[in-house]
C-alpha positions as CSV (number, residue, x, y, z in Angstrom):
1,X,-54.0,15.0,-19.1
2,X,-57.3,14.7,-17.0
3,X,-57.5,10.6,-17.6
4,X,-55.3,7.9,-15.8
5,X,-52.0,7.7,-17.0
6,X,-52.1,4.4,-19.0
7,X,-48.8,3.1,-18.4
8,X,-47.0,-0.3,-19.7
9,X,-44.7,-2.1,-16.7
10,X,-41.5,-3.8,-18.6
11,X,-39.4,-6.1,-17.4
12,X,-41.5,-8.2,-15.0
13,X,-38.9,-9.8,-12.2
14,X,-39.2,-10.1,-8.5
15,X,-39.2,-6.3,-7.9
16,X,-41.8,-5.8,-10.7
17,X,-44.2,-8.0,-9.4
18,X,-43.7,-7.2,-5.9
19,X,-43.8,-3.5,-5.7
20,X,-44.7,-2.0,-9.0
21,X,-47.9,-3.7,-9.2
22,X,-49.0,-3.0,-5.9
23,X,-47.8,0.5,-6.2
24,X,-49.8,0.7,-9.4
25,X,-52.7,-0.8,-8.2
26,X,-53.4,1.8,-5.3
27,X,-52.7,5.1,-6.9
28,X,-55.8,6.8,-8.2
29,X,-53.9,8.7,-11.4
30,X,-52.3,5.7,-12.6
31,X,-53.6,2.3,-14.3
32,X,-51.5,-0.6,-15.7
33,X,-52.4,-1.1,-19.4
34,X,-49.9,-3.5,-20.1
35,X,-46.8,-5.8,-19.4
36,X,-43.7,-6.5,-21.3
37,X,-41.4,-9.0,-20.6
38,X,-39.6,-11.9,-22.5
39,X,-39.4,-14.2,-19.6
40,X,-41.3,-12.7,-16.7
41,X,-44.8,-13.3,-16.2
42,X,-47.4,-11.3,-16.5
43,X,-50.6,-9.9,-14.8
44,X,-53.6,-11.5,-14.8
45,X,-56.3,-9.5,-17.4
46,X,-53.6,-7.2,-18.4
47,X,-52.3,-7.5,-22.1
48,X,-48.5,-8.7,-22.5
49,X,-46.4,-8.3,-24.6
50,X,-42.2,-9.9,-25.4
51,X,-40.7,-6.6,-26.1
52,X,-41.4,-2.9,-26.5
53,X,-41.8,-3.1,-30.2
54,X,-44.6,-5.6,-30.1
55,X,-46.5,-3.7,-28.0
56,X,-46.1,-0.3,-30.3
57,X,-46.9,-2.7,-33.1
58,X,-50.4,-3.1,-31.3
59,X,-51.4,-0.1,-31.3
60,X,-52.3,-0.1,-27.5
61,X,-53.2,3.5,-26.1
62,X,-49.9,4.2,-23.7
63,X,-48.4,6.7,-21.9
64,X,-46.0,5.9,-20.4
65,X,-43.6,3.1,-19.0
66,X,-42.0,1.6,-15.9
67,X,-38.3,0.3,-16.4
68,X,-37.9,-2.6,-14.4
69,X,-35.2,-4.0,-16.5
70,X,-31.2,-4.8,-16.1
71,X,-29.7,-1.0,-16.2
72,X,-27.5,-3.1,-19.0
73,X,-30.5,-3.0,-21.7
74,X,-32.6,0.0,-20.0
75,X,-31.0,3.0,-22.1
76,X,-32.4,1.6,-25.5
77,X,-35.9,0.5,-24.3
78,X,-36.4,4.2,-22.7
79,X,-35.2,5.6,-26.5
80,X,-37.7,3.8,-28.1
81,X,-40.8,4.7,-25.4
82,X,-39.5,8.4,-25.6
83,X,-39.8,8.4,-29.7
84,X,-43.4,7.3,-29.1
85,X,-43.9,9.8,-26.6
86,X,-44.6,8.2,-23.5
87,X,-43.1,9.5,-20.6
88,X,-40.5,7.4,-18.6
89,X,-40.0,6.0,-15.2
90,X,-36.5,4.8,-14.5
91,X,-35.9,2.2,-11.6
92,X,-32.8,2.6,-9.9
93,X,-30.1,3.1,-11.4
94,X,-31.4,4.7,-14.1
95,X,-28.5,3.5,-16.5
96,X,-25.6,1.7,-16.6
97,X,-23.3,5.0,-17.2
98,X,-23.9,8.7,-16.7
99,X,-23.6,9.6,-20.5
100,X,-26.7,7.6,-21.0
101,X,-28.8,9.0,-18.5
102,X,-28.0,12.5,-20.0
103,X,-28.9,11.3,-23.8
104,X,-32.2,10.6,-22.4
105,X,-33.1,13.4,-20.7
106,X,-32.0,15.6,-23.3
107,X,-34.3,13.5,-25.5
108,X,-37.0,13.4,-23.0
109,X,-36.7,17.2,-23.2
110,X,-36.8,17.6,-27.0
111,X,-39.7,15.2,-26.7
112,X,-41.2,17.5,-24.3
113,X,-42.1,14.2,-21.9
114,X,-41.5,13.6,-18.3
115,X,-38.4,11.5,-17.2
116,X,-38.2,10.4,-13.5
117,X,-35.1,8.9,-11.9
118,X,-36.1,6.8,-8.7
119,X,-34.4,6.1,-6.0
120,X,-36.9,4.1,-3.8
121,X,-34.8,5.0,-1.3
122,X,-35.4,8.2,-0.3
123,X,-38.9,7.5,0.0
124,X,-38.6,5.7,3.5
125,X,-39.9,7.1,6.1
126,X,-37.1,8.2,8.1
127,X,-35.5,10.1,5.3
128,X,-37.1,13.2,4.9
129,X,-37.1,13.5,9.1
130,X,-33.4,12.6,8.8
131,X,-32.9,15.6,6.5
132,X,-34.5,18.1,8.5
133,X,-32.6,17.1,11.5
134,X,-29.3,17.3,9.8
135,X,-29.7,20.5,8.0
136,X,-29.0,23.0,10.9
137,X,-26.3,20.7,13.2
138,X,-22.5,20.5,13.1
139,X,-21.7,16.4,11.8
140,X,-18.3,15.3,12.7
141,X,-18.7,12.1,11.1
142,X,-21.2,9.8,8.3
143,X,-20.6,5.9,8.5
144,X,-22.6,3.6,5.8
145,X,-23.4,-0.1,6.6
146,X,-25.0,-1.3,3.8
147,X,-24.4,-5.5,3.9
148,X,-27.0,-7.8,2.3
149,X,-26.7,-11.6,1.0
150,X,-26.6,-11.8,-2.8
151,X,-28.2,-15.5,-2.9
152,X,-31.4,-13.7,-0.7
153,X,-31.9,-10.6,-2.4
154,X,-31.0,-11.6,-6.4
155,X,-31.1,-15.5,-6.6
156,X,-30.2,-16.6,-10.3
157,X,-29.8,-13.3,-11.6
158,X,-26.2,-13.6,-13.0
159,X,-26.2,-10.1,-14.6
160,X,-25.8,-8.2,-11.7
161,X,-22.3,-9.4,-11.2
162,X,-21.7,-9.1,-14.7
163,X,-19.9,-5.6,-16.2
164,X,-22.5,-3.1,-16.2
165,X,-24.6,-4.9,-13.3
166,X,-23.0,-2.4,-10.4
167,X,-22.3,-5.5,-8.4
168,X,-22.3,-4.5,-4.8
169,X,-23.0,-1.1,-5.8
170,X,-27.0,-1.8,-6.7
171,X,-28.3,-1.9,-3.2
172,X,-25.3,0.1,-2.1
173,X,-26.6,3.1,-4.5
174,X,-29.7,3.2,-2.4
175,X,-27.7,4.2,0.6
176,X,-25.4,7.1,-1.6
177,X,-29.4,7.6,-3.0
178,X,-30.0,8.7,0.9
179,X,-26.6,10.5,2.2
180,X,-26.6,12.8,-1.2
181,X,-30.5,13.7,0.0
182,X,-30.0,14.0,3.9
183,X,-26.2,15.8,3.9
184,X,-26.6,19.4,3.3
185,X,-23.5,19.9,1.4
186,X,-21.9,17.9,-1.6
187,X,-19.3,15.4,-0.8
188,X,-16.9,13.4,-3.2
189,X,-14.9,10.7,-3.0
190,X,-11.6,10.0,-1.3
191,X,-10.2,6.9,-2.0
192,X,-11.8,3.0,-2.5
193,X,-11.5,-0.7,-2.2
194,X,-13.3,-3.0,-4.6
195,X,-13.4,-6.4,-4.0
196,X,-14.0,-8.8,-7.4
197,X,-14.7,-12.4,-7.5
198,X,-12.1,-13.4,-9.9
199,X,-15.2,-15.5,-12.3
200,X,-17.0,-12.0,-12.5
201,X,-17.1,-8.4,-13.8
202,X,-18.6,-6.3,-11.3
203,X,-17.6,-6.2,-7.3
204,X,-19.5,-8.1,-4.4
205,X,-18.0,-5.8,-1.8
206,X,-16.4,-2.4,-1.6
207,X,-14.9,0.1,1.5
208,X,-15.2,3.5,0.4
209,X,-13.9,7.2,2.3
210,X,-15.9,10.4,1.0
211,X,-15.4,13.9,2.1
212,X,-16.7,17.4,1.1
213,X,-15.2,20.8,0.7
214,X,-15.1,20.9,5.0
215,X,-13.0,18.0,5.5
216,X,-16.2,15.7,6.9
217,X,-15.6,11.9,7.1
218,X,-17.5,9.9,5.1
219,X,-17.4,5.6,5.4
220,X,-19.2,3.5,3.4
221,X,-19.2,-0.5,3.7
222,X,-20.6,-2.2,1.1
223,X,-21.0,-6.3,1.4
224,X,-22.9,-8.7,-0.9
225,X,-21.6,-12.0,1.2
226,X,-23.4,-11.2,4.5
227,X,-25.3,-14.0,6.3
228,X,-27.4,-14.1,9.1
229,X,-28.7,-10.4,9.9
230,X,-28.9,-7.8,7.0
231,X,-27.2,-4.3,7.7
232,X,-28.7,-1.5,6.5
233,X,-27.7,1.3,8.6
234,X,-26.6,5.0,8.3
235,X,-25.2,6.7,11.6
236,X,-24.6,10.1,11.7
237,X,-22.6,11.9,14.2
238,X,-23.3,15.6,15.0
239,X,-22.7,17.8,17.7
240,X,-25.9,17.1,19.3
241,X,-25.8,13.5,19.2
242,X,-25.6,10.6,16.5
243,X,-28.8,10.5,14.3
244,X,-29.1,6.4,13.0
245,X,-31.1,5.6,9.9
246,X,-31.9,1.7,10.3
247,X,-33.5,-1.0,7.8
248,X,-33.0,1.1,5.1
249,X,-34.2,4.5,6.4
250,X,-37.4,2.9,7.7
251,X,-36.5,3.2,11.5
252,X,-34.9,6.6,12.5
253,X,-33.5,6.8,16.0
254,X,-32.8,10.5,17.0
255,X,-29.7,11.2,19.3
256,X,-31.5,11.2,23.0
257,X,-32.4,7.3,21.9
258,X,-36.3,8.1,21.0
259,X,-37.8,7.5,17.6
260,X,-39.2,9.8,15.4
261,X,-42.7,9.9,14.4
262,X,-42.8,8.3,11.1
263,X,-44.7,10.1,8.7
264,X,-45.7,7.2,6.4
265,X,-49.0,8.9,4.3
266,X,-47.9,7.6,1.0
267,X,-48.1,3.7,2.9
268,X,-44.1,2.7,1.3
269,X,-41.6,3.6,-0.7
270,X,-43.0,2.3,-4.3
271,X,-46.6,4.1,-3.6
272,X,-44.3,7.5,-3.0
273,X,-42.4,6.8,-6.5
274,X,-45.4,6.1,-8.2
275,X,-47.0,9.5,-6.6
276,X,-44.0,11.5,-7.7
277,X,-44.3,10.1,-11.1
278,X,-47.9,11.2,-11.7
279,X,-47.3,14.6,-10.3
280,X,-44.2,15.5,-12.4
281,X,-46.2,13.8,-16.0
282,X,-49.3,16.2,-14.7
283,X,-46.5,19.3,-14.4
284,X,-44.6,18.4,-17.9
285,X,-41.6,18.1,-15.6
286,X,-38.5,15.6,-14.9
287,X,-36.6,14.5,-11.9
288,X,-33.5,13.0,-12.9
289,X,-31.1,13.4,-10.0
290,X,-27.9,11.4,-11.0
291,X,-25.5,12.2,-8.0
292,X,-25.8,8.6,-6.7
293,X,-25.1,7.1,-9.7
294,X,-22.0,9.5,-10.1
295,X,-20.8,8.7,-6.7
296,X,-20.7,5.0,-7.9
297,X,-18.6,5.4,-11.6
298,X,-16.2,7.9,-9.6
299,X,-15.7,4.4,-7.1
300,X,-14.8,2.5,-10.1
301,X,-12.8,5.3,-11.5
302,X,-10.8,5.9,-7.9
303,X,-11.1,2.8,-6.8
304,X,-8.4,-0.2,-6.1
305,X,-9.8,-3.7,-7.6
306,X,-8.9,-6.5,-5.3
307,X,-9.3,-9.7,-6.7
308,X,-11.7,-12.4,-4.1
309,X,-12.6,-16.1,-4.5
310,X,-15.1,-16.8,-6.8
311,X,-18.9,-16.2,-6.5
312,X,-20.8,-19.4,-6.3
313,X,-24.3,-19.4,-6.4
């Protein structure tokens, strides 16, 4: 393929219109051909279209797609774009169950198209540091703080506490999305805490323990009722010091207190997915790593519901 990828953006929320199109916008292989969305707006000079069958009804030259829709609906909207051949990008998660995510990449493979997986994530800057750091040291100990306020960060959007929203467990799956990249060994779960408003089906806060084949601690506290400051923070204690991941993974603070040099050429997190992307539809490859969403169904499958006051928005 030696034009830009032509590629249709569906589901146009906040996260579309905020980081997709920019992300689309400055990367040279790509170019947004359309929008789909039944309530979302669209972008200006850029057909649009209610759902993925009108815009195959159209006829409009695609290649591939951008999921940006509730994980709930996303499985059947990535069948239909892989029977047409397109290729897929997944946001996060990239379903709402594991067996999903495997029935498309085996159709993605039949179809001989590219599937990608993203975890934003992983593409802040002080991942990939983080990693390298961590890959020859002794770590005694991995805590998670990952706290945010629902009413910020998702405002009217009922689904995510609904079943098959992942609650708590959508921005917490961008900090499992980092410790399953930046651990060098696997790790599985311990034991779990989830904390469900008794008016929904998905938790606003979990406590989790992990641990891997050495015995290594791993805490994980995940809040969607925090006010005030947001928490999202990884700390990482080793035998030369603890190694902290702030704001996300943007901000990496080494042991001696310093800051690593932040090697930010792709210019965010949404311009490095959207990089990725092109380079694995130019190799006829996939990427569809699902050990953060499998860290997340064993919580619900280990885990202890606790029942919470109810959410009000």
């Amino acid at each position: 393929m030696s034009q830009k990828i032509r590629l249709a953006l569906v589901g146009m929320g906040k996260i579309a219109h905020d980081q997709h199109v920019p992300a689309i916008a400055g990367n040279a292989d790509i170019t947004l051909a359309a929008t789909v969305s039944r309530h979302g707006e669209g972008v200006a000079d850029v057909p649009h279209f209610r759902d993925i069958d009108e815009l195959i009804a159209s006829g409009l030259g695609i290649d591939a797609v951008a999921l940006c829709t509730p994980p709930q609906v996303r499985r059947a909207i990535a069948a239909r774009a892989i029977a047409q051949g397109w290729h897929v990008f997944l946001e996060k998660p990239p379903g709402a169950t594991l067996a999903e995510v495997a029935q498309l990449r085996a159709a993605a493979d039949a179809a001989g198209i590219s599937l990608f997986a993203s975890w934003h994530s992983r593409y802040a800057p002080g991942v990939e540091p983080a990693r390298a750091f961590l890959a020859d040291a002794t770590i005694t100990k991995v805590t998670v703080t990952w706290r945010e306020d629902i009413r910020v960060w998702h405002p009217g959007q009922a689904w995510i506490l609904e079943a098959g929203g992942f609650g708590v467990f959508d921005p917490g799956i961008n900090a499992l999305s980092i410790v399953t990249r930046i651990l060098p060994r696997p790790f599985f779960i311990e034991e779990a805490e989830l904390d469900f408003p008794a008016n929904c089906d998905a938790p606003i806060a979990a406590r989790i323990r992990f641990s891997d084949d050495a015995g290594l601690p791993i805490e994980a506290d995940f809040d969607f009722r925090q006010e005030g400051p947001q928490s999202w923070d990884i700390a990482v204690e080793t035998d030369r010091g603890t190694l902290t991941l702030h704001d996300g993974g943007a901000r990496l603070v080494l042991p001696d207190g310093s800051e690593a040099e932040q090697q930010a050429a792709l210019h965010g997190e949404y311009a490095g997915l959207y990089h990725r992307f092109a380079e694995i539809v130019r190799a006829a490859t996939s990427d569809v790593d699902i050990a953060p969403l499998r860290h997340v169904a064993d919580a619900f499958l280990r885990g202890r519901r606790i029942t919470v006051e109810p959410f009000v928005e």
